[in-house]
Phi, psi and omega in degrees: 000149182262135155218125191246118139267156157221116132274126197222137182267140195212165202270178205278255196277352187236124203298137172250168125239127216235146156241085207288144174214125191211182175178131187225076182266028158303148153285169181214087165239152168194179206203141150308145171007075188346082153226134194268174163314135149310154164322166154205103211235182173287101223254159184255025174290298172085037162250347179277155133214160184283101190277147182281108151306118168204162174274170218263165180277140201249163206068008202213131186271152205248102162335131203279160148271166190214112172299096182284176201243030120322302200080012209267318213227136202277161162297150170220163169289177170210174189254359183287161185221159159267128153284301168232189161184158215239162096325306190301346207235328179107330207292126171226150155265134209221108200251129170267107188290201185244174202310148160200161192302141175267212180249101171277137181302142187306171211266127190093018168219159172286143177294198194279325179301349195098345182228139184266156199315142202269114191298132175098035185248105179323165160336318187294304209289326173276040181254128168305152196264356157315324186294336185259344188312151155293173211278157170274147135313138144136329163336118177252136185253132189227100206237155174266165183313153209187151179314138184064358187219045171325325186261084162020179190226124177220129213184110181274148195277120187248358166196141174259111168274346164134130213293147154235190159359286211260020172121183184264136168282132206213134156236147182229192233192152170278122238203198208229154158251021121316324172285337169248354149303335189045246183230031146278181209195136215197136135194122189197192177219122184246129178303176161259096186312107188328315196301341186260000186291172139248134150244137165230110168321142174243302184255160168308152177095007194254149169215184207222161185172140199222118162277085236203120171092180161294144173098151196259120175226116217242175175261199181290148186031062144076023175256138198260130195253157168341139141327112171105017214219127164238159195238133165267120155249135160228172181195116204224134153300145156234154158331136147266175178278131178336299205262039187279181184255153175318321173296007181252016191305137145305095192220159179240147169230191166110215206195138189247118155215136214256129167232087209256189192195159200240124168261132208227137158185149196237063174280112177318286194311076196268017153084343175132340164309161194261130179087193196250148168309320183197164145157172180224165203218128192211164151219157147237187191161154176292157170218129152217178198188145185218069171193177213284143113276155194190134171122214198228076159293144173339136145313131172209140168266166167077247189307209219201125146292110166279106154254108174292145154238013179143137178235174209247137164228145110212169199231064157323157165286079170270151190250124171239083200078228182277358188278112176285129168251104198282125201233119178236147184223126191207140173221140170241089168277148223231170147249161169221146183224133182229083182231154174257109139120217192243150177208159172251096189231164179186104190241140170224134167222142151254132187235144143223153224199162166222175161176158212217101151258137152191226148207148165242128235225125168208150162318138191079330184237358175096203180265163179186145184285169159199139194204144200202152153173151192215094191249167225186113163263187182204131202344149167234141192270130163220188197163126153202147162230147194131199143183150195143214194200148186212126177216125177251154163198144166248139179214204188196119165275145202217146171214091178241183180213205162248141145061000195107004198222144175303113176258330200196140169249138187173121188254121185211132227226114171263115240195154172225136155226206180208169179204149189187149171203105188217105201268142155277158183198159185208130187263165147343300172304341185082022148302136153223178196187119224219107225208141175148150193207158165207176197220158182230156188211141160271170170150177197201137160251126195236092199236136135197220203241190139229135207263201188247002166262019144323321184296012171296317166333313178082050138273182173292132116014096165249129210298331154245201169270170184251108189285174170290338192086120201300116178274084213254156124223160189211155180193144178327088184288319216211133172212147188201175177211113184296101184211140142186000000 
């Protein structure tokens, strides 16, 4: 995704053109309050395991896991399913799917039953035979998305009403992943399969491409992108100034292109406390981006014009041990154009880049942000007549959770802008004279929240949101001065 300002200052009575050709390859990085993910290492206690992060397997339905509410026995996979499930009511039907291999014990411990699996057996033979039982009160259920639950269901059982057709009918509460995590420990980063966004265009121009797997796959007009890479191309209209002539029309093109990814970690061992020691909750990703703003944009005071030009969804799957973790992920990119006065332009960037939102959770000190990017320009193109001040972006609002629920917000706008003052004068005699400099600049802004449904972890409750902190950096492209 792209996000560009440009300001650009222009000449008074006499149309100027000016051409910046510049390049601002430093890095640019910083953080709201350094906090990295807790550690999340193995404890030698041997009451933790180190559970695997991965995305969960795809063409195959992913078996719900189940806590029991006995305590005798760790979360497991089961062959049980959410058949349906009401929001409104709390109410799931909970069904027995078909067998699948459980979590065989880690090497040197007993399975859940106490006794270890018999060599030369499969996985199954060491799965408690508990995993399958039907569900309890007390029981927590951890489901990947399922009829009535597009965001999965992670939900403790407060009544068994009683079998139908379609399986035992249940009603539940809203629980924690602390209740089926425990005192185990997760950390890891999974990409996001290009192949699961959904976009839905918000303006004409827009088109979508993804590279994904082995085997050559390519983007629009024949550019081929990284593996894991999914791409935005738009070509958009912007508003012009009431009176300009058609031939001064606005428009922005080019391209977002994305590799993002979900960071995850948990540490159980809090020694016997209630909830988790750590985690953390995130998304990062490579960024590149390419493109033009041109023409006579509208003149605007106050706000910035916000155009979304498409928004992005998918609600990967991580498999965390036995736990399906539902992950939503939702981005809308947008332009933004901003000028004091009329301008005629024709601007160019290439920005590349990274950047890391999230939040991290440590006992004792709370939730605490982390916002991060370390973007890089690459030559600019500029042209303006006119005068007045002009700053484009292309960006992006980012959004990730748990489960359907918001965790984190972050907006984040890789910029050009420009600036000038520059006067004309014409004497009697047909003299003229024309004095005056401007300078052009990169740079990129990284702002949002951390929200109060983090507390999905089965941390403490925080009363409001936490921002991120506005993250800015900038730096010189381009600068020159006029007179004659």
């Amino acid at each position: 995704m792209r996000t560009l300002a440009r300001r650009l200052l222009i000449p008074g009575l006499t149309a100027l053109a000016l051409t910046a050709t510049g390049c601002g390859s430093t890095s640019h990085t910083g953080a709201a309050e350094p906090a990295a993910p807790a550690a999340v290492t193995p404890s030698s206690d041997g009451t933790s395991e180190q559970l695997d992060v991965a995305a969960a397997p795809q063409g195959t339905s992913t078996p719900a896991a189940v806590a029991r509410a006995d305590g005798k026995g760790r979360t497991e996979k089961s062959a049980l399913k959410v058949a349906s499930y009401d929001r409104a009511t709390g109410r799931a039907v909970i069904a027995k799917g078909a067998q699948t291999p459980g979590r065989s014990p880690a090497p040197g411990k007993p399975s859940e039953t106490g006794k270890s699996p018999e060599a030369g057996k499969s996985p199954e033979a060491g799965k408690s035979p508990e995993a399958d039982k039907p569900v309890a009160v007390g029981d927590v259920i951890a489901s990947a998305p399922a009829p009535g639950a597009p965001a999965g269901l992670l939900a403790k059982v407060t009544e068994v009403v009683g079998k139908t057709d379609k399986g035992t009918e249940v009603k539940t509460a809203a629980t924690t992943l602390a209740a089926v995590l425990g005192d185990d420990k997760a950390d890891g980063k999974v990409p996001v399969d290009p192949a699961a966004v959904t976009v839905e265009p918000l303006t004409k121009g827009v088109t979508f491409s993804w590279a994904k797997g082995p085997g050559l796959t390519f983007g629009p007009e024949g550019a081929k992108l990284p593996l894991g890479n999914l791409r935005l191309d738009v070509n958009a209209s912007v508003d012009t100034a009431p009176d300009a002539p058609a031939s001064a029309g606005a428009s922005v093109s080019g391209f977002v292109q994305l590799a993002p990814q979900v960071e995850f970690a948990y540490d159980g061992s809090a020694g016997g406390a209630p909830g988790p020691r750590g985690a953390f909750l995130g998304m990062s990703g490579d960024w590149s981006s390419q493109w033009k703003l041109q023409g006579r944009a509208a003149a605007s005071t106050g706000t910035p014009k916000r155009i979304p030009f498409a928004k992005l969804h998918s609600s990967p799957v991580i498999q965390v041990g036995p736990v399906p973790v539902v992950v939503n992920l939702d981005l809308t990119c947008y332009i933004q154009v901003e000028a004091d006065g009329r301008v005629t332009l024709d601007v160019q960037q290439d920005v590349k880049g990274d950047f890391k939102v999230g939040g991290s959770y440590a006992t004792g000190k709370g939730w605490t942000p982390v916002s991060a990017s370390n973007v890089k320009s690459t030559p600019v193109r500029a042209s303006v007549t006119a005068a007045g001040k002009v700053k484009g972006a292309i960006g992006a609002e980012a959004s990730v959770g748990l489960y359907g629920a918001v965790g984190v917000t972050a907006d984040f706008a890789p910029y050009v802008r420009g600036e000038g003052d520059i006067t004309a004068a014409a004497s009697s005699d047909g003299k003229t004279s024309l004095d005056g400099a401007w300078a052009l600049y990169g740079g990129f802004d990284l702002s949002g929240n951390l929200q109060l449904q983090l507390s999905l972890f089965g941390t403490p409750l925080f009363e409001r949101k936490i921002p991120l902190g506005t993250l800015n950096r900038e730096w010189a492209l381009s600068t020159g001065h006029i007179k004659r």
